[in-house]
PDB file of N, CA, C and O in Angstrom, chain B, residues numbered from 101:
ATOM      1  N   UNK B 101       0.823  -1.192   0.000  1.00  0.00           N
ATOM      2  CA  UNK B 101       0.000   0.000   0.000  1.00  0.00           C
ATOM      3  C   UNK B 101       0.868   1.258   0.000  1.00  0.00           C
ATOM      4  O   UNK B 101       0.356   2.294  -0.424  1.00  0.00           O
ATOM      5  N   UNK B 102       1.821   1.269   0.327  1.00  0.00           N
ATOM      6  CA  UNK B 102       2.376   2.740   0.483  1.00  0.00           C
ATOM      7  C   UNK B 102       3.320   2.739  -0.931  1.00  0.00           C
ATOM      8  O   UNK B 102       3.980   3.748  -1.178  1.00  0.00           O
ATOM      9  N   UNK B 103       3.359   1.648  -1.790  1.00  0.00           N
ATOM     10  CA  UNK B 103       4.135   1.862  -3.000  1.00  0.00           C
ATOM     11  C   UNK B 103       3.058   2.567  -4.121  1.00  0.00           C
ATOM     12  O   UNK B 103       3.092   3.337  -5.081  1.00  0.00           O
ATOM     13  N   UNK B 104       2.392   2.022  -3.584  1.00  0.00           N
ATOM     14  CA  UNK B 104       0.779   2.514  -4.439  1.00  0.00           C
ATOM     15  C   UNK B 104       0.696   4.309  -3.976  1.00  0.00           C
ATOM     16  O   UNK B 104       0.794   5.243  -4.773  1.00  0.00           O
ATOM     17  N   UNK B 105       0.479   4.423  -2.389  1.00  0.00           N
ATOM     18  CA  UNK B 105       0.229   5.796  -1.959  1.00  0.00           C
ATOM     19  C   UNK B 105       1.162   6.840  -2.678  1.00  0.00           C
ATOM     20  O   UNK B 105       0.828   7.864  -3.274  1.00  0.00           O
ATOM     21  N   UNK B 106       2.977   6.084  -2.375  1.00  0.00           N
ATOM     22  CA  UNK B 106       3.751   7.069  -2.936  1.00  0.00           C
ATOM     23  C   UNK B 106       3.605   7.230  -4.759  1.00  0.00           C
ATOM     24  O   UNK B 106       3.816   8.297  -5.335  1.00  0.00           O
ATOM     25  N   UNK B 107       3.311   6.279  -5.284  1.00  0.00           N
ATOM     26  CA  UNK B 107       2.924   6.384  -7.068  1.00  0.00           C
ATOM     27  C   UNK B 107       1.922   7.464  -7.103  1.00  0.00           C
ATOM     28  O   UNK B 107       2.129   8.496  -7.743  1.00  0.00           O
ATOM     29  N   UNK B 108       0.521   7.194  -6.232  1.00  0.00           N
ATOM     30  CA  UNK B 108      -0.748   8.349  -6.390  1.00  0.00           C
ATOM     31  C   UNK B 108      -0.806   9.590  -5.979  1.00  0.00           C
ATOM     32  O   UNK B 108      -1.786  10.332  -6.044  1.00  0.00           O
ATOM     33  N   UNK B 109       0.644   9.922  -5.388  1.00  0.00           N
ATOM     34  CA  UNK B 109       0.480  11.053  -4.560  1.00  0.00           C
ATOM     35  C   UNK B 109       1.859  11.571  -5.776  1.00  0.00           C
ATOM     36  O   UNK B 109       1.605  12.685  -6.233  1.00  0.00           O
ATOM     37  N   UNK B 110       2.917  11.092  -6.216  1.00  0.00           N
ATOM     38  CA  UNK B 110       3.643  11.557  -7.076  1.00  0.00           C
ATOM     39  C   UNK B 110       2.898  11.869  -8.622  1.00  0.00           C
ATOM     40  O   UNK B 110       3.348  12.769  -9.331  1.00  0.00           O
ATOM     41  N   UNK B 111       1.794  11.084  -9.033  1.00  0.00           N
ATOM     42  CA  UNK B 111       1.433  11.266 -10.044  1.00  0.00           C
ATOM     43  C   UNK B 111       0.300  12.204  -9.803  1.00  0.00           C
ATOM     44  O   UNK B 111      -0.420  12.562 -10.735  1.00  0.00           O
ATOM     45  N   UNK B 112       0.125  12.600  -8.611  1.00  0.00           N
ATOM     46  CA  UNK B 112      -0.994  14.057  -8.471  1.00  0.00           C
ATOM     47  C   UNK B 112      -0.348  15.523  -9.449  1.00  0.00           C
ATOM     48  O   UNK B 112       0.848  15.799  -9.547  1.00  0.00           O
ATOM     49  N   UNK B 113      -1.575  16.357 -10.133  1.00  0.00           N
ATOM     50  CA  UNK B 113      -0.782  17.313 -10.813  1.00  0.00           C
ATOM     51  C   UNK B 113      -0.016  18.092  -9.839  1.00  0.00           C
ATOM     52  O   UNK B 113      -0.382  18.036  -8.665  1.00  0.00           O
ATOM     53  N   UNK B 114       1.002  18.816 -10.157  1.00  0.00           N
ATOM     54  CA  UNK B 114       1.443  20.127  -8.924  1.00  0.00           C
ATOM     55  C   UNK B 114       0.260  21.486  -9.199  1.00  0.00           C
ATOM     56  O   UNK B 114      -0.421  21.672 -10.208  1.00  0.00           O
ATOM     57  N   UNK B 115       0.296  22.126  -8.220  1.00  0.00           N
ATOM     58  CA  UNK B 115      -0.689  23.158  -8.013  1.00  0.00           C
ATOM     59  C   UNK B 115      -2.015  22.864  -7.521  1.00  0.00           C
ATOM     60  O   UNK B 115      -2.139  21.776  -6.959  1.00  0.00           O
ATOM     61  N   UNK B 116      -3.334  23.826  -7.640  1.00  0.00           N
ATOM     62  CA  UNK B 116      -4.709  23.267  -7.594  1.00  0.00           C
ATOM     63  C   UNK B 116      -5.216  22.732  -8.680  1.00  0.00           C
ATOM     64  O   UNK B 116      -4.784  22.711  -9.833  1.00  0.00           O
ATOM     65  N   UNK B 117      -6.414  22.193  -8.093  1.00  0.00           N
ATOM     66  CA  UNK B 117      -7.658  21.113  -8.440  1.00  0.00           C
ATOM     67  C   UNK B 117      -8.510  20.624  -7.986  1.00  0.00           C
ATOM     68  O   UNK B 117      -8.629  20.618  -6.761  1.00  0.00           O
ATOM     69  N   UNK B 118      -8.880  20.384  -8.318  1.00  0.00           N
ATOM     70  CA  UNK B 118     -10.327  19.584  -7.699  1.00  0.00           C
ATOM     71  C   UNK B 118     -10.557  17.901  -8.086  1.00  0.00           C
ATOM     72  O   UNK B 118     -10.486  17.191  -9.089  1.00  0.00           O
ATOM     73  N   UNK B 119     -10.899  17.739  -6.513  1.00  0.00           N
ATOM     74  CA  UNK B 119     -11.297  16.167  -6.620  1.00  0.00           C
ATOM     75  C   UNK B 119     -12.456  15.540  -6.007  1.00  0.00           C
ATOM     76  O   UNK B 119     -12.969  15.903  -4.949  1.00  0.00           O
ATOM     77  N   UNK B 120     -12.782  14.708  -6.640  1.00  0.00           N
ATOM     78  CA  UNK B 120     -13.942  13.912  -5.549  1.00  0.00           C
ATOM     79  C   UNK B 120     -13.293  12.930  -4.373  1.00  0.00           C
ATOM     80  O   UNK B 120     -12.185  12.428  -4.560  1.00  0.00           O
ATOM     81  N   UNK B 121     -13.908  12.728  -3.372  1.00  0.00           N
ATOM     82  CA  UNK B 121     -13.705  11.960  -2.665  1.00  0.00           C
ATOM     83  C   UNK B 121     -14.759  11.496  -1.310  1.00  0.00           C
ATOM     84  O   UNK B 121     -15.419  12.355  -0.724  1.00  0.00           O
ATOM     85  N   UNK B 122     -14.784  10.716  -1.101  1.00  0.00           N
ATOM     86  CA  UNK B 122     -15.986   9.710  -0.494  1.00  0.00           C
ATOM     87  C   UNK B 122     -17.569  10.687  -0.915  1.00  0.00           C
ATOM     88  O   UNK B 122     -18.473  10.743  -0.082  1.00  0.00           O
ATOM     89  N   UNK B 123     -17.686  11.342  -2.195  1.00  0.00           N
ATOM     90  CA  UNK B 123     -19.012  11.616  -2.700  1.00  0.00           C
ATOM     91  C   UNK B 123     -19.062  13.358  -2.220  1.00  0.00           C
ATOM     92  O   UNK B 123     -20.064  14.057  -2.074  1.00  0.00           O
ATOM     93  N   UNK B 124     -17.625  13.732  -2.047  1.00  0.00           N
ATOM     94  CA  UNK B 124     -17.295  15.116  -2.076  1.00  0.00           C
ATOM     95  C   UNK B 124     -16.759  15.848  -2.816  1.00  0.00           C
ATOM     96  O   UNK B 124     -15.884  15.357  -3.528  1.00  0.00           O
ATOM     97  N   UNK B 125     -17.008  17.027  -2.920  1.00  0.00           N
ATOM     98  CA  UNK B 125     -16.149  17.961  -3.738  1.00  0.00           C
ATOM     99  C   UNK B 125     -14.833  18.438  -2.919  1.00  0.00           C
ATOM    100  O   UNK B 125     -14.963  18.443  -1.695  1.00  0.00           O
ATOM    101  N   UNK B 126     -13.445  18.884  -3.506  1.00  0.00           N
ATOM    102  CA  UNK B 126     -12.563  19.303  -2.562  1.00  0.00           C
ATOM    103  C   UNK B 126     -11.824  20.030  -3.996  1.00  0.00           C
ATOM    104  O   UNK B 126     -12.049  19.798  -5.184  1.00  0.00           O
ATOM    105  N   UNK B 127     -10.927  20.928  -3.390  1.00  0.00           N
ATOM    106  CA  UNK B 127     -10.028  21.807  -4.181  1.00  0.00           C
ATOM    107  C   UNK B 127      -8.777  21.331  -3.176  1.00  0.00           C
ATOM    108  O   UNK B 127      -8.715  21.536  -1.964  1.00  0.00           O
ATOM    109  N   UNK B 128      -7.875  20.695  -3.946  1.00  0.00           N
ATOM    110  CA  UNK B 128      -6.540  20.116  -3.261  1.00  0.00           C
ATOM    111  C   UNK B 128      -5.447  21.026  -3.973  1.00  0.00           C
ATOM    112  O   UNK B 128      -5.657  21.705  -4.978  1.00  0.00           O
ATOM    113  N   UNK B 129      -4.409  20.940  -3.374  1.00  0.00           N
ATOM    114  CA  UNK B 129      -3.353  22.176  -3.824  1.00  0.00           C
ATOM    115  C   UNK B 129      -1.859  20.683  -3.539  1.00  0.00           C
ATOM    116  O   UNK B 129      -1.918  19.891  -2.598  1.00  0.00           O
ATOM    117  N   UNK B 130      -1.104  20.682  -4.236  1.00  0.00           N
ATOM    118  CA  UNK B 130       0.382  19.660  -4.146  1.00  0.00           C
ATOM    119  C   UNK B 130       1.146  20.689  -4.638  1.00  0.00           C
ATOM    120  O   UNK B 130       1.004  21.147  -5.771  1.00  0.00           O
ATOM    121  N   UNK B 131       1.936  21.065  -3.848  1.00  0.00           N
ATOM    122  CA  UNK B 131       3.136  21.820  -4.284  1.00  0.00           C
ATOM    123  C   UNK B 131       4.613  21.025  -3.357  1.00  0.00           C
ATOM    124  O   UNK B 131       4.579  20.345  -2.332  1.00  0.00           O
ATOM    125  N   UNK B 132       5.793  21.440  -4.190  1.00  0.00           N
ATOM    126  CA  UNK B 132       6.807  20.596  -4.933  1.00  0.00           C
ATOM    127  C   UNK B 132       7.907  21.284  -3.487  1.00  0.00           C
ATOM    128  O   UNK B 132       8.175  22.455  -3.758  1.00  0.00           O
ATOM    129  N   UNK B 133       8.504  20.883  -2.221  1.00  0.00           N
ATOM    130  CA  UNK B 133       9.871  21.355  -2.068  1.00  0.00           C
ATOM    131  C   UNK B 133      11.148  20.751  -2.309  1.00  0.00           C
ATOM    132  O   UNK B 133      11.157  19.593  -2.727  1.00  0.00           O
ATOM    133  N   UNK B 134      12.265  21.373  -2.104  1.00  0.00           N
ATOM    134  CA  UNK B 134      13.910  20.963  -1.761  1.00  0.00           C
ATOM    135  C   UNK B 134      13.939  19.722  -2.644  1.00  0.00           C
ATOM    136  O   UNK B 134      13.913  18.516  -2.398  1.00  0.00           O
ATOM    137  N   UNK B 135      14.025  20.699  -4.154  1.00  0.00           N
ATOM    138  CA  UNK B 135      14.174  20.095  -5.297  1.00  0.00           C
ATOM    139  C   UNK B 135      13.548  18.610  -5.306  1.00  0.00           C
ATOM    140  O   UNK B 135      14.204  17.581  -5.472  1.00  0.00           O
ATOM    141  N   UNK B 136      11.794  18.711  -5.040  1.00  0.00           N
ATOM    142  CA  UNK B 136      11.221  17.382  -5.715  1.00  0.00           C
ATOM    143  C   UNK B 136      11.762  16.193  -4.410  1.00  0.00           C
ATOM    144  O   UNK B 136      11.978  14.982  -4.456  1.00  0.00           O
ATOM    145  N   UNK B 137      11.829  17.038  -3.482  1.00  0.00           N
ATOM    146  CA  UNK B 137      12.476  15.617  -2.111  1.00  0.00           C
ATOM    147  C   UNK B 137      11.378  15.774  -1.231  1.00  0.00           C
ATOM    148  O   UNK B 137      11.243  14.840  -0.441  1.00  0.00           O
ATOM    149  N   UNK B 138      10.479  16.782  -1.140  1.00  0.00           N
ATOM    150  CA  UNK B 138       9.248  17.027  -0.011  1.00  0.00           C
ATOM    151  C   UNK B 138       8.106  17.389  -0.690  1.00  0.00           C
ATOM    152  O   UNK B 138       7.868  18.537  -1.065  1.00  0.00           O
ATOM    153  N   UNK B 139       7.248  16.233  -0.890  1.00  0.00           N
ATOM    154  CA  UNK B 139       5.555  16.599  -1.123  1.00  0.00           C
ATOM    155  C   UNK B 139       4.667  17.323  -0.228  1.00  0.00           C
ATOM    156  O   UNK B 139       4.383  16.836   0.866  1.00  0.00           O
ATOM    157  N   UNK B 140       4.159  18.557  -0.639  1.00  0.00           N
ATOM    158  CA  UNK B 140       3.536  18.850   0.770  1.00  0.00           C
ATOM    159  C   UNK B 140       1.279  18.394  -0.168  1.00  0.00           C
ATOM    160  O   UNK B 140       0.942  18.725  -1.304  1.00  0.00           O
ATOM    161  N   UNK B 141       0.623  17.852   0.578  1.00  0.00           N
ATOM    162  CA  UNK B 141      -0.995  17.867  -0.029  1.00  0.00           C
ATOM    163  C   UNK B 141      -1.613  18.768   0.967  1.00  0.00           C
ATOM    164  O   UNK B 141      -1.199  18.690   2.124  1.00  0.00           O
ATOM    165  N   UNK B 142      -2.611  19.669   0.657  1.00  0.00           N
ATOM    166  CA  UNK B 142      -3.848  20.212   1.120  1.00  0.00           C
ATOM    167  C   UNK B 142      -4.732  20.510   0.435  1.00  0.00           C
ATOM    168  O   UNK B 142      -4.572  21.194  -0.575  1.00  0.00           O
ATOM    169  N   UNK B 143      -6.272  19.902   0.972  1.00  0.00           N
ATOM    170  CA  UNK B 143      -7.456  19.921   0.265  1.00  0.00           C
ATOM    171  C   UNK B 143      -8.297  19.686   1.340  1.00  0.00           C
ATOM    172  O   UNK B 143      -8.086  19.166   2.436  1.00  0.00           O
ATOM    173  N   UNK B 144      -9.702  20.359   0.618  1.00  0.00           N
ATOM    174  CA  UNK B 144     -10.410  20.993   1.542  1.00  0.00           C
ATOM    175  C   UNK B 144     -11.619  21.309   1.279  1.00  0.00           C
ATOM    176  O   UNK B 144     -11.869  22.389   0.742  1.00  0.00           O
ATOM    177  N   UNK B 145     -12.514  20.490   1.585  1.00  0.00           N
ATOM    178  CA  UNK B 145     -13.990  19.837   1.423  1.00  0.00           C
ATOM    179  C   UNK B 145     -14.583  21.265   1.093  1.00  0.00           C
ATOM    180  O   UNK B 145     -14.542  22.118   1.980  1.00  0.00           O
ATOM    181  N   UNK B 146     -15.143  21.575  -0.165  1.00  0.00           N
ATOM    182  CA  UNK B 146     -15.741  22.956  -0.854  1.00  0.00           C
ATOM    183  C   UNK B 146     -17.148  22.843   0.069  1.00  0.00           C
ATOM    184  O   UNK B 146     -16.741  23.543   0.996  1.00  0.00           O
ATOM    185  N   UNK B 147     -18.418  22.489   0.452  1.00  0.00           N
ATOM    186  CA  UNK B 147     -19.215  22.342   0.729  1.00  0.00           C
ATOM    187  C   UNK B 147     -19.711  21.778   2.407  1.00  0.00           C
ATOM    188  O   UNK B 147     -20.816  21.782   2.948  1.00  0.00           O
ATOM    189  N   UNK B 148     -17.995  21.196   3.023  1.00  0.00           N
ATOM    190  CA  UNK B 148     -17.960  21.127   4.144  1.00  0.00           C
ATOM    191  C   UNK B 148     -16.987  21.580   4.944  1.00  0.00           C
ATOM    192  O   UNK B 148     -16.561  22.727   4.803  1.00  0.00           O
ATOM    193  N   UNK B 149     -16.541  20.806   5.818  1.00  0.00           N
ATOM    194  CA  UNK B 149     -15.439  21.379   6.843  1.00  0.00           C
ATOM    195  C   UNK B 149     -14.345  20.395   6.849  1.00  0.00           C
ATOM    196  O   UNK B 149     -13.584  20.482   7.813  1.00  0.00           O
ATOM    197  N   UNK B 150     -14.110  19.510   6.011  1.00  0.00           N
ATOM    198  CA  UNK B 150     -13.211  18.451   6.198  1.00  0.00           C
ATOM    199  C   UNK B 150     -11.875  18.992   5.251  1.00  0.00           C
ATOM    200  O   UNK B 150     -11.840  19.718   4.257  1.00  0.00           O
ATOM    201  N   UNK B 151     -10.897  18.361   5.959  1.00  0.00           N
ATOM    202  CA  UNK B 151      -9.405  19.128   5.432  1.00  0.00           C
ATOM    203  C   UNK B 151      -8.595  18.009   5.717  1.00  0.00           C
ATOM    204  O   UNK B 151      -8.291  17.580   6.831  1.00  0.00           O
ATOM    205  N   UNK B 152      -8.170  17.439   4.252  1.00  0.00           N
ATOM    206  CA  UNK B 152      -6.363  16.807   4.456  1.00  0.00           C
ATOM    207  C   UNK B 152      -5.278  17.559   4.491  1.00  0.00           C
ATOM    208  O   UNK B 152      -5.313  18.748   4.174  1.00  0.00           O
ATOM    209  N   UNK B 153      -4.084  16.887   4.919  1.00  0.00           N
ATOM    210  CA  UNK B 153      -3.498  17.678   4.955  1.00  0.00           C
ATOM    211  C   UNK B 153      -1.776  16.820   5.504  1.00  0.00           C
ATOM    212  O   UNK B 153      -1.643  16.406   6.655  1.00  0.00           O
ATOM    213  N   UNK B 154      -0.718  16.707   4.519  1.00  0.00           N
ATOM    214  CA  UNK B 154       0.691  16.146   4.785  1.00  0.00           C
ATOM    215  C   UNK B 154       1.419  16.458   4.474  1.00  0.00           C
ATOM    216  O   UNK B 154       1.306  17.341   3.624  1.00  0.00           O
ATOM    217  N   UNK B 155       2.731  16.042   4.858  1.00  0.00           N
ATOM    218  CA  UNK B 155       3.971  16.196   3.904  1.00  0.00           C
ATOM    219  C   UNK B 155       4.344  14.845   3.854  1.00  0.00           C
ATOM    220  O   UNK B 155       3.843  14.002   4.598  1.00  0.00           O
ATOM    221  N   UNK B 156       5.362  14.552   2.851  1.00  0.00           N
ATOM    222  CA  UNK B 156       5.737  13.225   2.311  1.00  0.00           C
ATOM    223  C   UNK B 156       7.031  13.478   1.820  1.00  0.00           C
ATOM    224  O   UNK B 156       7.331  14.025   0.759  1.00  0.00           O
ATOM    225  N   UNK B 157       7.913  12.936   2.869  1.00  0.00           N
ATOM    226  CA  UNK B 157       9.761  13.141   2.356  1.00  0.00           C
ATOM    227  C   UNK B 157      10.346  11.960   1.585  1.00  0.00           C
ATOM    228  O   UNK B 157      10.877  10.985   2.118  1.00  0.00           O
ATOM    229  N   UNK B 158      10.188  12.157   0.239  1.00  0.00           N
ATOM    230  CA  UNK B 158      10.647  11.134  -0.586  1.00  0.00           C
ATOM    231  C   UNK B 158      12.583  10.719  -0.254  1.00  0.00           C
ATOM    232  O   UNK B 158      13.248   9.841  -0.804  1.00  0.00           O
ATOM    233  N   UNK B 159      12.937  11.513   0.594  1.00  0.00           N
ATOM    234  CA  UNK B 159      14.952  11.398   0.484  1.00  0.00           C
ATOM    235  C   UNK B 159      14.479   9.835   1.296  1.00  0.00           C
ATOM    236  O   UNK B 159      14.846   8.775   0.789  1.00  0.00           O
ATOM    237  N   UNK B 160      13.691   9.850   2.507  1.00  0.00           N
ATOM    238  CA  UNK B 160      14.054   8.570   3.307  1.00  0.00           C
ATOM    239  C   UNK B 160      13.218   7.313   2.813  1.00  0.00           C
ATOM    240  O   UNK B 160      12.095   7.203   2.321  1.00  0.00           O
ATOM    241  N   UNK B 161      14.488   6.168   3.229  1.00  0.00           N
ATOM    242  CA  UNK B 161      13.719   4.928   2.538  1.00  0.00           C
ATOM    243  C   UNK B 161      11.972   4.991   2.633  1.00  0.00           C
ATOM    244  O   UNK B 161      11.040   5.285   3.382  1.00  0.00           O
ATOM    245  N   UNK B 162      12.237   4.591   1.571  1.00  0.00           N
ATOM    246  CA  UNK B 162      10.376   4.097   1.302  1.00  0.00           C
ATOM    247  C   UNK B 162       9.255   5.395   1.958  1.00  0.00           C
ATOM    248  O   UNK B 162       8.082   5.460   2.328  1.00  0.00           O
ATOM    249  N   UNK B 163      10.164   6.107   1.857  1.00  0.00           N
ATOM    250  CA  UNK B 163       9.542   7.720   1.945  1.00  0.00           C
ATOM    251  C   UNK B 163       9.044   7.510   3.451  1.00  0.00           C
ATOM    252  O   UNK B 163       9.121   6.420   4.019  1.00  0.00           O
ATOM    253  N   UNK B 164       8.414   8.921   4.165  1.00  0.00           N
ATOM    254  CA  UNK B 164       7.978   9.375   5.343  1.00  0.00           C
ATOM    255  C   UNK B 164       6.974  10.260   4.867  1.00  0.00           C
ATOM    256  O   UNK B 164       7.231  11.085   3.989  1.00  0.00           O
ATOM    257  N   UNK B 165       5.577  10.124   5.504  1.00  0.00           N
ATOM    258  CA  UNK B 165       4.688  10.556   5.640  1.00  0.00           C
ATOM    259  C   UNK B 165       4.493  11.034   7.093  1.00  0.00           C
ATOM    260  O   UNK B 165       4.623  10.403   8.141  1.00  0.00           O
ATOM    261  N   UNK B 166       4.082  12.550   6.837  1.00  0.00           N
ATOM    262  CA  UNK B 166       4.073  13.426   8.179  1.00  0.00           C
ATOM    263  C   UNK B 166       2.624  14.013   7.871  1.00  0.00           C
ATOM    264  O   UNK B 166       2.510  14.936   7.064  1.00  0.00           O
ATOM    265  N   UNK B 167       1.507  13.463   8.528  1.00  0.00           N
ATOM    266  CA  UNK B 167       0.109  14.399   8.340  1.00  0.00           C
ATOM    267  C   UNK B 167       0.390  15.144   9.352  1.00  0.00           C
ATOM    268  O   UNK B 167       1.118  14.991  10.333  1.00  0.00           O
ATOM    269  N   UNK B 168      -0.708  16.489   8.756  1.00  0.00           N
ATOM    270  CA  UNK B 168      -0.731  17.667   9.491  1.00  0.00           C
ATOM    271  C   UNK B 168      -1.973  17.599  10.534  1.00  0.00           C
ATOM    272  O   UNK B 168      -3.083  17.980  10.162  1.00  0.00           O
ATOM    273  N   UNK B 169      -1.778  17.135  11.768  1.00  0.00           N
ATOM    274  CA  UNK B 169      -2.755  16.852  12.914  1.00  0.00           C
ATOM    275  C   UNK B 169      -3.999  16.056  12.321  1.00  0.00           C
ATOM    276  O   UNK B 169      -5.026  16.566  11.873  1.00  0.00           O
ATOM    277  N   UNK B 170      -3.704  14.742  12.406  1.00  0.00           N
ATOM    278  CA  UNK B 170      -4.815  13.682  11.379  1.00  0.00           C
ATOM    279  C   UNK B 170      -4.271  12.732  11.320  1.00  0.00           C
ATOM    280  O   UNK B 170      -3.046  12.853  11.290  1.00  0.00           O
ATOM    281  N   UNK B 171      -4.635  11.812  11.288  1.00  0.00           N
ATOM    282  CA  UNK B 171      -3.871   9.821  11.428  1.00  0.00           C
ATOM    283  C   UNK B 171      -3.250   9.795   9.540  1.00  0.00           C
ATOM    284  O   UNK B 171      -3.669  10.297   8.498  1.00  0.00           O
ATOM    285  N   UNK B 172      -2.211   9.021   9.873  1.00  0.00           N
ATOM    286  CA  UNK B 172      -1.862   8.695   8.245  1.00  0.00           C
ATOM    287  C   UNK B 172      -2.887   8.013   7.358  1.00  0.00           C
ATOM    288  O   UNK B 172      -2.926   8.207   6.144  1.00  0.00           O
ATOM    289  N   UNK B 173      -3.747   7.174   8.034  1.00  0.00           N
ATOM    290  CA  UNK B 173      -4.598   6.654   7.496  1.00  0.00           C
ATOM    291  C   UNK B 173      -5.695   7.374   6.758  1.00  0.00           C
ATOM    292  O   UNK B 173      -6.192   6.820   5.778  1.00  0.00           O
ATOM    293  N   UNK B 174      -6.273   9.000   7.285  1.00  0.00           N
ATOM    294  CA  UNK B 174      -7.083   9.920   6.610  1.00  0.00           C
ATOM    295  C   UNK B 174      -6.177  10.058   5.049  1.00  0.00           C
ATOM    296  O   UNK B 174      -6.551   9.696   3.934  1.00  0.00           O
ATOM    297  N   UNK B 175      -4.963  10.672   5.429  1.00  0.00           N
ATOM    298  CA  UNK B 175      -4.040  11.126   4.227  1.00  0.00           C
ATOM    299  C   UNK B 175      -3.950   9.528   3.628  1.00  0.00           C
ATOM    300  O   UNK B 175      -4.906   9.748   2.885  1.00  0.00           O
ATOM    301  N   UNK B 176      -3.811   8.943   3.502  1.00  0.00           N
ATOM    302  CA  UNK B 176      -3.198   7.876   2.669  1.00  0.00           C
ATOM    303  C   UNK B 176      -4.712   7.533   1.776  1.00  0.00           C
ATOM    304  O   UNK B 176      -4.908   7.756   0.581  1.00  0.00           O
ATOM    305  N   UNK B 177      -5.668   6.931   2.764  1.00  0.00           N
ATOM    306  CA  UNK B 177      -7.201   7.106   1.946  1.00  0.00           C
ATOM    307  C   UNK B 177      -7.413   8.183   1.185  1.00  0.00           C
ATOM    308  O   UNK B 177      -7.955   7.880   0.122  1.00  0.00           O
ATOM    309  N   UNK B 178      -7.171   9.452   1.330  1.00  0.00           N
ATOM    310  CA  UNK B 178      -7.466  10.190   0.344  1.00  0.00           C
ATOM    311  C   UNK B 178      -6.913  10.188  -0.732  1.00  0.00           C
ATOM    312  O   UNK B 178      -7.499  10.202  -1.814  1.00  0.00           O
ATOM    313  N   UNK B 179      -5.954  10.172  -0.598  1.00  0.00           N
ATOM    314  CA  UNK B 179      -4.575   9.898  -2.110  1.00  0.00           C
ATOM    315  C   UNK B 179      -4.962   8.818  -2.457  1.00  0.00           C
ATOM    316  O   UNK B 179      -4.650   8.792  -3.648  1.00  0.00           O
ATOM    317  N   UNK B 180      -5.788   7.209  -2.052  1.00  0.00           N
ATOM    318  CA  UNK B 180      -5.591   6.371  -2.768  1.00  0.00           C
ATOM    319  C   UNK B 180      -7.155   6.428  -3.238  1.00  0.00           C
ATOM    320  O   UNK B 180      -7.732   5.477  -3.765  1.00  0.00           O
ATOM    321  N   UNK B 181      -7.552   7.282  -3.052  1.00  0.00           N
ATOM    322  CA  UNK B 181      -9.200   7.513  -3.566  1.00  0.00           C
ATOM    323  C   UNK B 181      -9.702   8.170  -4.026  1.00  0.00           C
ATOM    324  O   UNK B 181     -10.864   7.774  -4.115  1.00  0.00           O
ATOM    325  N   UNK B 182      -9.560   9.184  -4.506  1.00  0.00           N
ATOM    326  CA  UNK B 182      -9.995  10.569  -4.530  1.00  0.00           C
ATOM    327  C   UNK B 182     -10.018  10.623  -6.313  1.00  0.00           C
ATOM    328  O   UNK B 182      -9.277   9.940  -7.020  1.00  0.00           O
ATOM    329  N   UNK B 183     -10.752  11.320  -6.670  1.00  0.00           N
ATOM    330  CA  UNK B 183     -11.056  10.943  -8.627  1.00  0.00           C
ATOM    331  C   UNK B 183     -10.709  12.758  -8.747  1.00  0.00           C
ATOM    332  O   UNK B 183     -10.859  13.565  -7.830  1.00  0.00           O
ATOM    333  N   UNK B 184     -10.353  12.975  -9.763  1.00  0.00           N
ATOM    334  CA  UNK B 184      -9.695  14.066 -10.463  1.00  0.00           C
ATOM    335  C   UNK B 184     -10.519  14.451 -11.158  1.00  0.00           C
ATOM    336  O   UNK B 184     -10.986  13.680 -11.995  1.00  0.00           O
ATOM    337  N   UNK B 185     -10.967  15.726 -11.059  1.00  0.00           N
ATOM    338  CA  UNK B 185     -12.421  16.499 -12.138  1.00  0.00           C
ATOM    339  C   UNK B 185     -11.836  17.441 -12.537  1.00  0.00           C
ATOM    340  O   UNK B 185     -11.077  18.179 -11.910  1.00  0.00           O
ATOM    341  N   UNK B 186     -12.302  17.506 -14.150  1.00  0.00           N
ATOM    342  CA  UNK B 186     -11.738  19.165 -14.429  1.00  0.00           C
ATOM    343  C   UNK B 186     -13.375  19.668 -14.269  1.00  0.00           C
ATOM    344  O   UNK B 186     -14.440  19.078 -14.450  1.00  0.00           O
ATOM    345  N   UNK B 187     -13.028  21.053 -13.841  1.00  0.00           N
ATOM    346  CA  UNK B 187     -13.808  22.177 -13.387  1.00  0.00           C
ATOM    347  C   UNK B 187     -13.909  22.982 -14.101  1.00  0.00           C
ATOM    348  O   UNK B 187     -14.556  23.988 -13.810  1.00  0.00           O
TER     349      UNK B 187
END
């Protein structure tokens, strides 16, 4: 699962967008640090109050996932679920 997470979360576009997820709308933002070594995700339920939110340090083995106050398990479900809409 986390070879999968790190593939879905690297193949996310950089910048905003919008995605569905568990039958929601969200505008997610992936922007790029310290040359392509730190993923940071935030997105953020348009219609509610729900917010992901991580960083993901690709330098260490098999990468590190750091959510921002939220179980890895919210962040990892969202990246491995979430459908891509153009708007």
């Amino acid at each position: 699962m986390k070879n999968k997470f790190k593939t879905n979360l690297i193949n996310l576009p950089l910048g905003g967008f919008f995605a569905i997820y568990n039958g929601s709308k969200y505008l997610v933002k992936k922007e790029s640090f310290s040359n392509n070594k730190i993923l940071k995700i935030y997105a953020k339920e348009l219609k509610g109050n729900d917010i992901v939110s991580g960083n993901y340090f690709l330098t260490i083995k098999d990468g590190l996932l750091k959510p921002c106050e939220m179980s890895d398990k919210k962040v990892i479900d969202f990246v491995l679920n979430l459908e891509l809409i153009d708007e």
